[in-house]
Each structure stands twice: as structure tokens, then as C-alpha cells.
MARSEKOL-351226 format. One record per atom (N, C-alpha, C, CB): residue in one letter; atom name; x, y, z. Coordinates in steps of 0.2 Angstrom, whole numbers, padded with zeros to 4 digits. Each point is the difference from the previous one (the first is absolute). Glycine has a CB too. Example, Ala and Ser with C-alpha at 12.3 -4.5 7.8 and 13.67 -1.06 7.14 Angstrom:
<atoms>
ATOM rest atom px py pz
ATOM A N 0066 -0028 0039
ATOM A CA -0004 0006 0000
ATOM A C 0004 0006 0000
ATOM A CB -0009 -0006 0006
ATOM S N 0007 0011 -0010
ATOM S CA 0004 0006 0001
ATOM S C -0004 0005 0003
ATOM S CB 0006 -0003 -0010
</atoms>
This chain:
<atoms>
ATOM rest atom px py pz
ATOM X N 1300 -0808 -0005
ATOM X CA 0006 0000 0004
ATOM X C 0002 0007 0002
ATOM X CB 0004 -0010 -0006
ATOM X N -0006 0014 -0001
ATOM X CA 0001 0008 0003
ATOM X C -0003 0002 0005
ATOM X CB 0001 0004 -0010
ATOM X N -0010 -0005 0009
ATOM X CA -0003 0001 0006
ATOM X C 0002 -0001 0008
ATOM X CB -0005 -0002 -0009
ATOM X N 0007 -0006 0008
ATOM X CA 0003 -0002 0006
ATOM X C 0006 0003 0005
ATOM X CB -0005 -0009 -0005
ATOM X N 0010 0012 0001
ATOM X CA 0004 0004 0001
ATOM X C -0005 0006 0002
ATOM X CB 0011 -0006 -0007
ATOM X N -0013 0010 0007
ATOM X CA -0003 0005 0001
ATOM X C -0003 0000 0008
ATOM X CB -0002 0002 -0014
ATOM X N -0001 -0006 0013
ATOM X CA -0002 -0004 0004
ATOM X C 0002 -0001 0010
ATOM X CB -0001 -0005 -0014
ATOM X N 0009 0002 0009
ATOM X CA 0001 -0001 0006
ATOM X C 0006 0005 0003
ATOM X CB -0004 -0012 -0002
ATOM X N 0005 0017 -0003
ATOM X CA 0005 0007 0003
ATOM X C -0005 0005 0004
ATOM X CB 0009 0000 -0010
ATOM X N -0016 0000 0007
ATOM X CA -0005 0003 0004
ATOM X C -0004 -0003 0008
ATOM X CB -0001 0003 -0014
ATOM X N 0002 -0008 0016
ATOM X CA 0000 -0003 0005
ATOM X C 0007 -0001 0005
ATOM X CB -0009 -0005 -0008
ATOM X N 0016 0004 0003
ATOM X CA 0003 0004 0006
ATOM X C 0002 0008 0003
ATOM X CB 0004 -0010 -0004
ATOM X N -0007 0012 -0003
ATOM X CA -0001 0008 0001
ATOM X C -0004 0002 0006
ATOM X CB 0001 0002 -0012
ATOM X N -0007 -0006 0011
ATOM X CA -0002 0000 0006
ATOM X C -0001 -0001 0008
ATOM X CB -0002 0000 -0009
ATOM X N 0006 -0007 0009
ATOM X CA 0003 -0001 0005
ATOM X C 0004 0002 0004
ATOM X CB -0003 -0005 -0004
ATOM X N 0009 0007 -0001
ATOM X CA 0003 0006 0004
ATOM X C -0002 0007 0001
ATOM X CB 0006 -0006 -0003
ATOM X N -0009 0008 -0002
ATOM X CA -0004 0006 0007
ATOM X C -0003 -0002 0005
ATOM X CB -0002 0008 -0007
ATOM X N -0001 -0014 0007
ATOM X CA -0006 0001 0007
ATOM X C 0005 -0004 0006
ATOM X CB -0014 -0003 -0007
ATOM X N 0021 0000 0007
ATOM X CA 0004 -0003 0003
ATOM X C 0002 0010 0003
ATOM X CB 0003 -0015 -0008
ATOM X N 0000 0018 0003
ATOM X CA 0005 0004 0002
ATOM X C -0003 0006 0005
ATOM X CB 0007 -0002 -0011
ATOM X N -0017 0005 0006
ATOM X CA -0004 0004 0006
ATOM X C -0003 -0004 0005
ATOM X CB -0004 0008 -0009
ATOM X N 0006 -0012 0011
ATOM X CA -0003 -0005 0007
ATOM X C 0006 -0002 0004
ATOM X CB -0011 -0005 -0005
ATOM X N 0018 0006 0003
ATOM X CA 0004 0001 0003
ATOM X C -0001 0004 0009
ATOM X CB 0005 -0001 -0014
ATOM X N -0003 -0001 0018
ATOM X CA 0000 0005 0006
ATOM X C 0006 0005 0001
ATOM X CB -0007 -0008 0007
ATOM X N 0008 0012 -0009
ATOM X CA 0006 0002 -0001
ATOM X C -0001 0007 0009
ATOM X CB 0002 -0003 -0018
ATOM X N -0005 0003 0021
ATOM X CA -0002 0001 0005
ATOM X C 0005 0000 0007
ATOM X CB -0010 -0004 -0008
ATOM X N 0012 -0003 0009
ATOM X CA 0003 -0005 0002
ATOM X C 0006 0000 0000
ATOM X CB -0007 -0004 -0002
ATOM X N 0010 0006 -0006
ATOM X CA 0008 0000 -0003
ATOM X C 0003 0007 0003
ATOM X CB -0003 -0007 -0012
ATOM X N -0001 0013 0014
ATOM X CA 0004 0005 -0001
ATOM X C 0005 0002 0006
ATOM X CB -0009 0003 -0007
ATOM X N 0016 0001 0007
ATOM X CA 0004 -0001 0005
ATOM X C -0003 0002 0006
ATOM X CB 0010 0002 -0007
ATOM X N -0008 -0008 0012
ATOM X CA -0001 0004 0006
ATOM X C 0006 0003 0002
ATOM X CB -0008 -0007 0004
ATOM X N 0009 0012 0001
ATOM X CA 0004 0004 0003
ATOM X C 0004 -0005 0006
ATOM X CB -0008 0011 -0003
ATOM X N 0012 -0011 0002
ATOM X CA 0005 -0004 0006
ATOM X C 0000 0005 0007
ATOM X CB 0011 -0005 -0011
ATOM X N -0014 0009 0010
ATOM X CA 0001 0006 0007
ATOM X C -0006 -0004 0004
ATOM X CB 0003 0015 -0005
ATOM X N -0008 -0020 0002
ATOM X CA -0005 -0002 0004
ATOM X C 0004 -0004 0005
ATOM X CB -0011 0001 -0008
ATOM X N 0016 -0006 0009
ATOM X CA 0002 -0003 0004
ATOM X C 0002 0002 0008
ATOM X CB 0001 -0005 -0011
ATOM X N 0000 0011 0010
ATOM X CA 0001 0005 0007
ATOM X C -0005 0000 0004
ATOM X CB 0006 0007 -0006
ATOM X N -0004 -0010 0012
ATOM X CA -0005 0001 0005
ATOM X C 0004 -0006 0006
ATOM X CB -0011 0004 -0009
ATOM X N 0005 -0007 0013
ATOM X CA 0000 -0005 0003
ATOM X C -0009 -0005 0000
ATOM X CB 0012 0008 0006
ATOM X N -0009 -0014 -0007
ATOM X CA -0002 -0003 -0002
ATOM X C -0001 -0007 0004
ATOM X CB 0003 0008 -0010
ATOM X N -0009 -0013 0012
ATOM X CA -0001 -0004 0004
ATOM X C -0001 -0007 -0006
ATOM X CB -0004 0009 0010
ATOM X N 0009 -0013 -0008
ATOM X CA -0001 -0008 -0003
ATOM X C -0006 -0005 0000
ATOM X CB 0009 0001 0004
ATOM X N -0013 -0002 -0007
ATOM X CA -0004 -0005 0000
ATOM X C 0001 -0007 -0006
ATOM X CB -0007 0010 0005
ATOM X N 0002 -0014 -0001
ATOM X CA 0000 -0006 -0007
ATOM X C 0005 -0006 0004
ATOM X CB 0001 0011 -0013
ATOM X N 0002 -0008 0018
ATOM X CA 0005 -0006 0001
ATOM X C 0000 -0002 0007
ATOM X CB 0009 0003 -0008
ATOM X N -0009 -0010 0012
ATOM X CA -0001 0001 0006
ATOM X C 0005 0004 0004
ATOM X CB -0007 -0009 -0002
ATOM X N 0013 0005 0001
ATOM X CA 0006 0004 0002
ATOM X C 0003 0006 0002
ATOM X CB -0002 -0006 -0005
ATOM X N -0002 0010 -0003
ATOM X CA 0003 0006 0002
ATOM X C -0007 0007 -0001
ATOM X CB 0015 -0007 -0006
ATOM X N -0021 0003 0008
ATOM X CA -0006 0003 0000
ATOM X C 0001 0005 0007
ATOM X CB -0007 -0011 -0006
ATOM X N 0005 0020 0003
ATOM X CA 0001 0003 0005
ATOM X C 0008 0004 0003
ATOM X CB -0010 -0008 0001
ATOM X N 0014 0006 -0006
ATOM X CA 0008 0004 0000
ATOM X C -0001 0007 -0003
ATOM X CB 0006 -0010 -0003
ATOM X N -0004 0013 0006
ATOM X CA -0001 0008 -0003
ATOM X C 0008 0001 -0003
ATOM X CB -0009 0007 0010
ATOM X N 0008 -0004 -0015
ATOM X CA 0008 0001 -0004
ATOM X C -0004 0006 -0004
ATOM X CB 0008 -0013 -0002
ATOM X N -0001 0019 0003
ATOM X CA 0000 0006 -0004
ATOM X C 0006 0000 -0005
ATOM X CB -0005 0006 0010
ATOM X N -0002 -0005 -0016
ATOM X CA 0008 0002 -0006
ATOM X C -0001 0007 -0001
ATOM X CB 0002 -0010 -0009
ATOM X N 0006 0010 0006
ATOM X CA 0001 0007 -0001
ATOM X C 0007 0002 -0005
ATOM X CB -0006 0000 0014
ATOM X N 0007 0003 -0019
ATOM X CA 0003 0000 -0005
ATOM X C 0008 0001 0002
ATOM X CB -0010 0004 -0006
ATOM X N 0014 -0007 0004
ATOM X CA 0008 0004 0006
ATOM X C 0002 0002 -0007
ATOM X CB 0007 -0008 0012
ATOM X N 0000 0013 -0009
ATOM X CA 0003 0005 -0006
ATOM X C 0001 -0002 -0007
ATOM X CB 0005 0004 0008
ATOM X N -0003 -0011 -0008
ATOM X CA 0003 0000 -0008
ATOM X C -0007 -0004 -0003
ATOM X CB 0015 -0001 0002
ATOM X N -0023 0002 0002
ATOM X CA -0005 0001 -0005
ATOM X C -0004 -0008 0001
ATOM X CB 0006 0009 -0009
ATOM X N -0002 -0012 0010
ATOM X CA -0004 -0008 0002
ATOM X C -0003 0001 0009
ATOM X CB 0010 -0010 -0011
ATOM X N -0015 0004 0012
ATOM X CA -0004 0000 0003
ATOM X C 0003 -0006 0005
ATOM X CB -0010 0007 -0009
ATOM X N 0008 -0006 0015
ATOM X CA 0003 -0004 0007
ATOM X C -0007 0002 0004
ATOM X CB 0016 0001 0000
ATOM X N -0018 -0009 0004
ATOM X CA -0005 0001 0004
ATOM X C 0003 -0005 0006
ATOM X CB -0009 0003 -0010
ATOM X N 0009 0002 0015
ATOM X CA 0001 0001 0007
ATOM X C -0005 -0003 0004
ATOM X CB 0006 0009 -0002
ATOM X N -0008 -0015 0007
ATOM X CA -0004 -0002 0006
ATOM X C 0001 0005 0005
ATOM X CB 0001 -0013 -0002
ATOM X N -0009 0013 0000
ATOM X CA -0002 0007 0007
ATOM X C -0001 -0003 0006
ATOM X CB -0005 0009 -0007
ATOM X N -0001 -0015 0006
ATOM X CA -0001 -0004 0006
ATOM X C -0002 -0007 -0002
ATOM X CB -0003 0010 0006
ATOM X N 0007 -0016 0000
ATOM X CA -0002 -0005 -0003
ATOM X C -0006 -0004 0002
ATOM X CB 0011 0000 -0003
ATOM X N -0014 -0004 0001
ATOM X CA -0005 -0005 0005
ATOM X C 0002 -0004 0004
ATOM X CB -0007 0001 -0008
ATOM X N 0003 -0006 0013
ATOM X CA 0002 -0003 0003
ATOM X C 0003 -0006 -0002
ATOM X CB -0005 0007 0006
ATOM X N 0005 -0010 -0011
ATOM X CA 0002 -0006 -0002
ATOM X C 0006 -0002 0003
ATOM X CB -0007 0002 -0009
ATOM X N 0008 -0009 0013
ATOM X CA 0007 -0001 0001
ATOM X C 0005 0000 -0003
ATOM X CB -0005 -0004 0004
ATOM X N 0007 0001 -0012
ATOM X CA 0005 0000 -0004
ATOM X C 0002 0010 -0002
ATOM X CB -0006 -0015 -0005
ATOM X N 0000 0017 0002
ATOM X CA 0001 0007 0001
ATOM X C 0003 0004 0004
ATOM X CB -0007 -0001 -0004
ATOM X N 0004 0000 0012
ATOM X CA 0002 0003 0007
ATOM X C 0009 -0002 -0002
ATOM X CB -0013 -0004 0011
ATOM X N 0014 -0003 -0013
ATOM X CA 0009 -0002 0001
ATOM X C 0003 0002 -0005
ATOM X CB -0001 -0010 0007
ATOM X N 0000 0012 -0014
ATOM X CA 0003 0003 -0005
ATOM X C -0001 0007 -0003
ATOM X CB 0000 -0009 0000
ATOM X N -0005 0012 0003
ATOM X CA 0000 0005 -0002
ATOM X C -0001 0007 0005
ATOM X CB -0003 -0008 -0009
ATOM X N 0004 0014 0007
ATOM X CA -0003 0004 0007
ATOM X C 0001 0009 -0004
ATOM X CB 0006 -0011 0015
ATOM X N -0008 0015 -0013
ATOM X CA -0003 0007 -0003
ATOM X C 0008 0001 -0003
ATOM X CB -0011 0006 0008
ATOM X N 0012 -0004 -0013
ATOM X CA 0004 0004 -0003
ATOM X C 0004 -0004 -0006
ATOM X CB 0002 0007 0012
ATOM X N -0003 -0014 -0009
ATOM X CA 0002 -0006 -0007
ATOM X C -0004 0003 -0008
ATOM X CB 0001 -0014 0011
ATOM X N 0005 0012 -0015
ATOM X CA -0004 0001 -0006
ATOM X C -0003 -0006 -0004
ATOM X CB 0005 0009 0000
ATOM X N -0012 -0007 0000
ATOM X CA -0003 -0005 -0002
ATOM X C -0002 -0001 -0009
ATOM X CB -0005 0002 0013
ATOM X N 0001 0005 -0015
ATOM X CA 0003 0000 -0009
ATOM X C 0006 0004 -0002
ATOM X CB -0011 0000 -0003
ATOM X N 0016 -0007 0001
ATOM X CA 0005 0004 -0003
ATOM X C 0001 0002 -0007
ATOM X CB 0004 -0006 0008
ATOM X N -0009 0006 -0010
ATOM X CA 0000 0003 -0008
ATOM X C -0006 0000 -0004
ATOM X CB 0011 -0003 0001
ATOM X N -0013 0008 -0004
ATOM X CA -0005 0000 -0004
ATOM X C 0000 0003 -0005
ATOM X CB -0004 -0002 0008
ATOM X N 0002 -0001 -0015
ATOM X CA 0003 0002 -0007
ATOM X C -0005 0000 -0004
ATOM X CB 0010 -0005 0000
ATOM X N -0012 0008 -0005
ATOM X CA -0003 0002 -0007
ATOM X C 0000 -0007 -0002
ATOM X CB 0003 0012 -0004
ATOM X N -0009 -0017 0001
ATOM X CA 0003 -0004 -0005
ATOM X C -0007 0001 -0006
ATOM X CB 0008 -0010 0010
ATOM X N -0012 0015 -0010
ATOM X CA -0007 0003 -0005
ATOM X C 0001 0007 0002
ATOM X CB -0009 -0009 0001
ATOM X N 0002 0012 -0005
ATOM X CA -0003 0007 0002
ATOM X C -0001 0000 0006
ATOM X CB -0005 0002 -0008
ATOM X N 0001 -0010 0011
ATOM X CA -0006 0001 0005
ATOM X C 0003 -0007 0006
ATOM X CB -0012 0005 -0010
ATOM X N 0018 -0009 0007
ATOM X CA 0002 -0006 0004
ATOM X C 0007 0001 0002
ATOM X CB -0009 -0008 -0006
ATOM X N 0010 0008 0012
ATOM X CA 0006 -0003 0006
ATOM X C 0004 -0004 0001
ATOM X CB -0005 0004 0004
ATOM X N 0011 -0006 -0003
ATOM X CA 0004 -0006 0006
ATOM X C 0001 0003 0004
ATOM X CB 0005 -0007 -0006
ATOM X N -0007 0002 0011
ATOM X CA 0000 0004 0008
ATOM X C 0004 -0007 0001
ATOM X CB -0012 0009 0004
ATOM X N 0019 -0007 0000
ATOM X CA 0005 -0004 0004
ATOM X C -0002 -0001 0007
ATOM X CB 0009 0004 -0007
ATOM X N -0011 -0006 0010
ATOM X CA 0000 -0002 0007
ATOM X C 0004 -0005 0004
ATOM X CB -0008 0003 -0003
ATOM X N 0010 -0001 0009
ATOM X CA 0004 -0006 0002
ATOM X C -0003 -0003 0005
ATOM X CB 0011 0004 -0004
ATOM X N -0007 -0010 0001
ATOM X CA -0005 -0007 0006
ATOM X C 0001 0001 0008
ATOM X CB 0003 -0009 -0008
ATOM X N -0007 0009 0013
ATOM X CA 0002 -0001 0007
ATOM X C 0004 -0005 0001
ATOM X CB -0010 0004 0004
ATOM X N 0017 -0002 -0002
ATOM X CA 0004 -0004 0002
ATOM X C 0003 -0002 -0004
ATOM X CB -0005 -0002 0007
ATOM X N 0008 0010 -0012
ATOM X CA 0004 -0003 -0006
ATOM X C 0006 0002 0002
ATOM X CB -0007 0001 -0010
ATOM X N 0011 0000 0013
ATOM X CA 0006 -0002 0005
ATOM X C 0002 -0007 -0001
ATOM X CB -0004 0007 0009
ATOM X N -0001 -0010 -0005
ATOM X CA 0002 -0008 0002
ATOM X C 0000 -0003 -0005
ATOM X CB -0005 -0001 0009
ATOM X N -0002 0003 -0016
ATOM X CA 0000 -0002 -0007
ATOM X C 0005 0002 -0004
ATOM X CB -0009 0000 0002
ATOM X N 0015 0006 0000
ATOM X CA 0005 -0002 -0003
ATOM X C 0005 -0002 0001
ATOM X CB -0002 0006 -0003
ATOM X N 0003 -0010 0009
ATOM X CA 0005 0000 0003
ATOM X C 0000 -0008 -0003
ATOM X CB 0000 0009 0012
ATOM X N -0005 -0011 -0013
ATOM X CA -0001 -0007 -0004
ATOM X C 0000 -0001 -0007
ATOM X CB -0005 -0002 0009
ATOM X N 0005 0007 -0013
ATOM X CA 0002 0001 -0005
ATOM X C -0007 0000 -0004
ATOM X CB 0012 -0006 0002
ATOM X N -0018 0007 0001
ATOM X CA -0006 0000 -0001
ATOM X C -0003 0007 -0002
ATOM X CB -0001 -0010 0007
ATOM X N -0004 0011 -0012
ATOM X CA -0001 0008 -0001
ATOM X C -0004 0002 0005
ATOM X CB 0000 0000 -0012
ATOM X N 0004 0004 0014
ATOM X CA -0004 0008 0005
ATOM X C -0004 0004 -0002
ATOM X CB 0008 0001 0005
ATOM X N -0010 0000 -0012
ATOM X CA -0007 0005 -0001
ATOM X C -0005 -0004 -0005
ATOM X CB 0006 0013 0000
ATOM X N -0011 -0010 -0002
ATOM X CA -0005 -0002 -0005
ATOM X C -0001 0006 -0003
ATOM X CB -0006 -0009 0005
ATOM X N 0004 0007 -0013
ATOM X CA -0001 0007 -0005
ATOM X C -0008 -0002 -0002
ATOM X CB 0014 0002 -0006
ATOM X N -0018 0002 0007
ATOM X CA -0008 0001 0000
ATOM X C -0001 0005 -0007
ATOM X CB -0002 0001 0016
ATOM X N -0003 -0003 -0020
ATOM X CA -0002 0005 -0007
ATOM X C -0005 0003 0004
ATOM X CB 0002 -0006 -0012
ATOM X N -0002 0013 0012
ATOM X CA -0008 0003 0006
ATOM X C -0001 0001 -0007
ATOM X CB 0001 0007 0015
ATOM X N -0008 -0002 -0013
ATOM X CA -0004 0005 -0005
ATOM X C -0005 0002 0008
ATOM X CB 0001 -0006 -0018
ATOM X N -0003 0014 0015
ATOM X CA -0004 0004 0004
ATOM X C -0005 -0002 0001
ATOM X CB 0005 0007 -0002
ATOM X N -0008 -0011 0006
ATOM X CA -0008 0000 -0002
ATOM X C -0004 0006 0001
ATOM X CB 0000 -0011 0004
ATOM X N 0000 0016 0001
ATOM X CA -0001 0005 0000
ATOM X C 0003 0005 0004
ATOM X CB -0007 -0004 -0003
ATOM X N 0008 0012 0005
ATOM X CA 0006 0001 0002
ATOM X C 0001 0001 0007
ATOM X CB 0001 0005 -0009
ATOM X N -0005 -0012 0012
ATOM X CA 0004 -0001 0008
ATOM X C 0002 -0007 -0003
ATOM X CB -0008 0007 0011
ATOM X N 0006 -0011 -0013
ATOM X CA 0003 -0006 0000
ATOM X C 0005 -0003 -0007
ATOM X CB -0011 -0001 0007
ATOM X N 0015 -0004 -0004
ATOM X CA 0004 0000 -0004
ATOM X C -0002 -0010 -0001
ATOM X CB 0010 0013 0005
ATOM X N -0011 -0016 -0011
ATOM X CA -0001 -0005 -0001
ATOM X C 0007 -0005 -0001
ATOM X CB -0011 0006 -0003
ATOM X N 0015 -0013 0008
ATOM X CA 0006 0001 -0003
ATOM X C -0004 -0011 -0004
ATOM X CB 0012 0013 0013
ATOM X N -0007 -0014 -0018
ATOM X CA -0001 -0005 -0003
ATOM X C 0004 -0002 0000
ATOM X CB -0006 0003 -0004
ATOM X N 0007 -0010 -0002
ATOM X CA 0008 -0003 -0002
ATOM X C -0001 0001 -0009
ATOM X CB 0004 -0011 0013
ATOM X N -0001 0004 -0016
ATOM X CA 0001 0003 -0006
ATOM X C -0008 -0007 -0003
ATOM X CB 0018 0007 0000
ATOM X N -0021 -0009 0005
ATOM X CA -0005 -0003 0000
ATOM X C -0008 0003 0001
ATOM X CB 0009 -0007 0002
ATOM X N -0008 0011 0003
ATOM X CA -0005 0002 0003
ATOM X C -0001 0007 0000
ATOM X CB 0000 -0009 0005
ATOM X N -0005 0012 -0008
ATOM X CA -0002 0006 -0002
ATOM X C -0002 0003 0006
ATOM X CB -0002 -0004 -0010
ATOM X N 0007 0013 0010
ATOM X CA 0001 0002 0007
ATOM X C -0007 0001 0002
ATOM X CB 0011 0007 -0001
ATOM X N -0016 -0004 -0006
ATOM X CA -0006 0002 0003
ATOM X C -0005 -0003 0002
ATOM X CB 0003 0007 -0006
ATOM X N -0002 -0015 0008
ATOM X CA -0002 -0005 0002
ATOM X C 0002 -0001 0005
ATOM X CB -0002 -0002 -0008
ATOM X N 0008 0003 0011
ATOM X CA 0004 -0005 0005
ATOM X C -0005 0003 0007
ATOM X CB 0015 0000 -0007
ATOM X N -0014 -0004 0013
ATOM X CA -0001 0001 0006
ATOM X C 0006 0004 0003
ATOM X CB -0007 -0010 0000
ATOM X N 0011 0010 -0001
ATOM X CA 0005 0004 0002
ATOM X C 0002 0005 -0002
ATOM X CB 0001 -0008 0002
ATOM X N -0001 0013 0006
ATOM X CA 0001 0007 -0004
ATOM X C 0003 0003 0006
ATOM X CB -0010 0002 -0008
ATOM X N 0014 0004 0003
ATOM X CA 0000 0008 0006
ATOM X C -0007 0006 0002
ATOM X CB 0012 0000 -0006
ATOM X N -0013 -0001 0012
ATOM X CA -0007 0006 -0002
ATOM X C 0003 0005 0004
ATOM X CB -0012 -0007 -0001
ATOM X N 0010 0016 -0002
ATOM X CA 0004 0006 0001
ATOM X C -0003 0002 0007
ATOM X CB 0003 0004 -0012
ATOM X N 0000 -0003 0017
ATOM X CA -0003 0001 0007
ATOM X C 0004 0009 0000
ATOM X CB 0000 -0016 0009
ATOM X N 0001 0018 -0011
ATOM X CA 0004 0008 0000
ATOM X C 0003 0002 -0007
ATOM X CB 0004 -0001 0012
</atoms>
């Protein structure tokens, strides 16, 4: 019985080191929130494939992203046009993972009916032009849907 106890604290001893040195810890480390500065082009959606929106930090330190230009899509053409803001907020929720607020085309009309006017996205960086955006199902670094950094 002694044996077996030896046994088996030596086999989790081991397990947890080969768990904890194969860890990627790589992955985990902070990113900088100064990478979101720029402007950046929509993909992934048909809708809103090709929108240019520039973020940029305002004074009290949170981040707002401005349409620089839109595509031609009809619904777009009638709800939206350069200067509307499109990400109203973006937040820490890791070292390396985001909520990105976006509001819907035609969240006006969606409030006026008592229906929600944004969507909240979990990005992570895939690399530092692209922004991967996810939900609480789908993993960013997978998704089809992205920001890619044009400036």
C-alpha cells in the first residue's frame, strides 16, 4: 500500500511539471492597448466588408472608432456615412483578450423599437495588423471575422 502511494504522488509530480513546462505561456503575455490606434478595414461580413474606421484614444483614455469610409452596400449607404461612430468601446477583459462594442447599422431605428443597437465581440490579436473578433462561443483566433490594419 506504501508503495502505491509513492507511486502515485510521483506520477502526479510528474504530470504536473510536464502540464505546467508545455504550457504556452507565450500567448498569455500583456498586450499593449496602444496597438488599436490606427485605421483599420472590416472583413468577414458581407455587409460591412470594406468599411474603413479609425480608432483613436479620446481624453479620458478609452477608445472610439470613427467611419472613415463606407462601402457600397445599400442598408449601409442609408445608415451610416463618415464620421458616425462605429466602435463605441473597447476594454481589457485578459493580458491578451478584449470586448470590442460595436454598434449595429441602423441602431437608431433599433432603438427606437426597443431592440439592442450594438454588439459586444471578445477580439484577441492574431497579429499586429489584424484583429480577430469572436463571441463567447467562438474562438477569436479562428473566427472569419476581422479588423485588418490598413495605416
Amino acid at each position: 500500500m506504501k508503495y502505491y502511494h509513492i507511486l502515485l504522488k510521483n506520477i502526479l509530480l510528474i504530470t504536473f511539471a510536464l502540464l505546467f513546462t508545455n504550457c504556452d505561456t507565450e500567448g498569455m503575455r500583456k498586450v499593449s492597448d496602444d496597438k488599436f490606434v490606427g485605421v483599420w478595414e472590416l472583413k468577414g461580413r458581407s455587409m460591412l466588408d470594406g468599411i474603413k474606421v479609425s480608432i483613436e484614444r479620446t481624453e479620458n483614455g478609452n477608445f472610439v472608432g470613427k467611419v472613415l469610409e463606407i462601402n457600397s452596400n445599400k442598408y449601409v449607404d442609408l445608415f451610416l456615412e463618415a464620421g458616425n461612430v462605429l466602435v463605441s468601446n473597447i476594454q481589457r477583459s485578459s493580458n491578451f483578450q478584449f470586448r470590442l462594442t460595436e454598434k449595429k447599422i441602423g441602431a437608431g431605428l433599433f432603438s427606437t423599437y426597443g431592440l439592442d443597437s450594438s454588439k459586444e465581440f471578445m477580439i484577441e490579436f492574431i497579429d499586429d495588423n489584424t484583429i480577430g473578433l469572436g463571441s463567447e462561443t467562438l474562438d477569436p483566433l479562428k473566427s472569419t471575422v476581422f479588423y485588418k490594419r490598413i495605416k
